[in-house]
N, C-alpha and C positions, 0 to 999 in steps of 0.2 A: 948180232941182235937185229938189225938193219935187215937183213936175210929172212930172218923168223917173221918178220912182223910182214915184209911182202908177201911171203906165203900164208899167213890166216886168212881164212875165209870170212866172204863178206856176205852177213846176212840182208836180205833185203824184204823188209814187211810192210806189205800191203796193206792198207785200211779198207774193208767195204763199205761205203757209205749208202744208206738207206736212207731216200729222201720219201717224204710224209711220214717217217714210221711214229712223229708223235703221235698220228690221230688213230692210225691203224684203220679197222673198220667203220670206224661211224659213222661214217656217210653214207653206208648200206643203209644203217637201220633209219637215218632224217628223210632219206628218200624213198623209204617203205611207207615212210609216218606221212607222206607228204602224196603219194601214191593213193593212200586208205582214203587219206580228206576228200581228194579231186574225186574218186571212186564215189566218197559216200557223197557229196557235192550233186553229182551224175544221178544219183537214184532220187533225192531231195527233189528234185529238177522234174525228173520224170512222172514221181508222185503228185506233184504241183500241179501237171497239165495232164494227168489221167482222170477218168471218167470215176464216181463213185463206188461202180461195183468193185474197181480194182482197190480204189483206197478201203472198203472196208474189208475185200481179203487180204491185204499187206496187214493192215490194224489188228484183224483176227489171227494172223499168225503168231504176231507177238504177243498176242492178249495170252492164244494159246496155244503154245510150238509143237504140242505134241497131239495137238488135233483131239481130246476128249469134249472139250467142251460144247456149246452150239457154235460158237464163230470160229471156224477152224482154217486153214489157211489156204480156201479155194477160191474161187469168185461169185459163189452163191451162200456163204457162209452154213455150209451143212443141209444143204439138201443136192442129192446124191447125183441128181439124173440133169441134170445144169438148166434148170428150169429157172428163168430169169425173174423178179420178181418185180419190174416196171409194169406200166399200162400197157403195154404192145405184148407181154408176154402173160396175163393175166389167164387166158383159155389154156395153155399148158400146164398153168396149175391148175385149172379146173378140173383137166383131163385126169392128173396126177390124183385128187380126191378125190373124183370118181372111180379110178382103177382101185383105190386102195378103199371104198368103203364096199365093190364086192366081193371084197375076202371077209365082210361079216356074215355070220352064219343064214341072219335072217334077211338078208337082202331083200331078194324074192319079192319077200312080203311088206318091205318097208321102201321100197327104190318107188314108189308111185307118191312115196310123201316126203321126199327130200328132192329138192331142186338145188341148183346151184347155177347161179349168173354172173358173167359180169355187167357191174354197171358202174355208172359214173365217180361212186364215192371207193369202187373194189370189187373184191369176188365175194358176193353173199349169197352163205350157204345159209336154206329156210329149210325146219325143220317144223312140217304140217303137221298137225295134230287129224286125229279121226274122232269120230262119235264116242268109242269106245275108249280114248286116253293112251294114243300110242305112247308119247314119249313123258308123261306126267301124268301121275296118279291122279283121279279129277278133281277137280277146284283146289288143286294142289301145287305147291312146289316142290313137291319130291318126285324124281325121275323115277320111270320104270326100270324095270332091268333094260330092255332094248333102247331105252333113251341113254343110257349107261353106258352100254357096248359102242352108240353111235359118237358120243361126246368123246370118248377115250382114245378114238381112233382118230377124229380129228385134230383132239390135240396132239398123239404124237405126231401128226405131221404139221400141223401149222406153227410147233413148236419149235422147227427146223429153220422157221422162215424169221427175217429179222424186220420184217412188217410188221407194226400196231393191230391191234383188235378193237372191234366193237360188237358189244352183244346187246341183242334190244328183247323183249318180251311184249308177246302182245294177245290179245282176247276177244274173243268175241261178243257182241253186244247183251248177250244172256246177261240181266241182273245176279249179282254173285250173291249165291242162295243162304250164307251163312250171315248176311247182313251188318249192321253197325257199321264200324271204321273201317273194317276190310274189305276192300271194295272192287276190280274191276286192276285199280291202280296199283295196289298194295299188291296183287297176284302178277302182273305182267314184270312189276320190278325184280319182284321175290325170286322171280322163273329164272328171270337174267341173271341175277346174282347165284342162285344155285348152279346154274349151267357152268358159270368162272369159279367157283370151287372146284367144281369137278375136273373141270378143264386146266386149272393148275395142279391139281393134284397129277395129272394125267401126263402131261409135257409142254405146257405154255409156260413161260417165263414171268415169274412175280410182275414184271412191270413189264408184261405184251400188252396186256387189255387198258386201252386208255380211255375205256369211256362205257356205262351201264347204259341201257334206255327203258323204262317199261312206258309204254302207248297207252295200253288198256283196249278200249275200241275207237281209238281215234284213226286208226291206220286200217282199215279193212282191208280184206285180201279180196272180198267179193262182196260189195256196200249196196248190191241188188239183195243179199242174201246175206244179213248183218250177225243170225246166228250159226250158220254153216261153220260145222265143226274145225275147217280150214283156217277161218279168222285164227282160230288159238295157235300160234306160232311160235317157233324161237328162230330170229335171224343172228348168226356169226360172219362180221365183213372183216374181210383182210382190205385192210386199209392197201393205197399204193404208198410206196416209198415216197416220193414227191407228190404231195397233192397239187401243186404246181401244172403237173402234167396229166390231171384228170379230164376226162372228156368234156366239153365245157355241158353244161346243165341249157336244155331245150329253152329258147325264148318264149317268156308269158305272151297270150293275148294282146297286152299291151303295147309289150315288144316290138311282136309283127305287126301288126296293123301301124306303125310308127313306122317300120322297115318299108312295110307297100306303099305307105301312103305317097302318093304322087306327087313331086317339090314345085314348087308354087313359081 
């Protein structure tokens, strides 16, 4: 017996021991989670001290990720050609709705009564009336067919722009021949307010237009010449994004003469 038992074999079993194996992975996934923050941290950061154009094309991507809407996720919020919409870039939009108002039919015949300026409150485009009622049926506020075609093309593109509107109406000193209550006043507002009908139906945004004006004849265009069929106007200004950074407005008489005056 003694014999037998020195000759069985001796097994010998190893243990493998696995240290961390309680936690396994999960310190991948706390330092993914922790990776994300510092990331999204980094962009928050960058947001903060970026310029406006860029916060509202980040805003307009998430407004709209798939880019159908107006504020889609560029730095001009939808208008194509990267035409910037501050005071300093105000003449390449002008350019821009000059190219695109002669692709209307009637150009030709209507480009000697459409001006477009900037000036200190934005880019206003005036639409001159003629003797004949280019763009309003006369003593009217209902638009011609060619006053139709001119409004519908601006709004698709001013409709692109994330600028405010102003539309004003205005007339010439001619007494308004149908008399009573209707007056001079009641026609230059009437004009304004027809023109942003049409102009939203067209591609302006329910809340672009922030402001109607009708003058009547308090605004002449040519006040040597009070009935000149020119007085009767429709002006559309694109506001600037920051009125902040408008050209400051010329000093009155009073002004200068205070600036010259010699200090005592």
């Amino acid at each position: 017996m003694m014999d037998d038992e020195k000759l069985a074999p001796v097994h010998i079993i190893r243990k493998k021991v696995y240290h961390g194996g309680h936690h396994g992975g999960a310190w991948k996934v706390a330092y993914a989670d922790f990776v994300t923050a510092m990331m999204a941290m980094f962009i928050v950061l960058w947001l903060l001290s970026s310029d406006e154009k860029v916060k509202k094309a980040v805003g307009g991507y998430f407004t709209d990720p798939s880019g159908s809407g107006k504020l889609v996720g560029t730095n001009l919020a939808g208008v194509d050609d990267n035409v910037s919409l501050s005071k300093e870039d105000m003449e390449k939009l002008k350019d821009k709705l000059e190219q695109a108002m002669k692709t209307l039919p009637k150009f030709k015949e209507l480009k000697d009564q459409m001006e477009i300026t900037v000036t200190g409150e934005g880019l206003r485009v005036e639409l001159l009336e003629s003797a004949k009622g280019t763009f309003f049926e006369s003593a009217s506020a209902h638009p011609s067919a060619a006053g139709r075609d001119i409004l519908a093309k601006l709004a698709f593109e001013m409709g692109k722009l994330p600028n405010n509107m102003v539309i004003e109406g205005h007339t010439d000193s001619k007494p308004f021949s149908k008399g009573g209550f209707y007056t001079n006043w009641e026609l230059s507002t009437d004009r304004a307010n027809s023109v942003r009908h049409i102009m939203e139906d067209d591609g302006l945004r329910p809340d672009q237009v922030k402001q109607l004006r009708g003058f009547a004849d308090q605004r002449l265009r040519y006040p040597k010449d009070p009935t000149n069929a020119g007085n009767r106007r429709i002006s559309v200004i694109v506001q600037y994004l920051d009125p902040a950074k408008a050209p400051p407005a010329p000093p009155g008489k009073k002004e200068i003469a205070k600036r010259d005056k010699p200090a005592h």
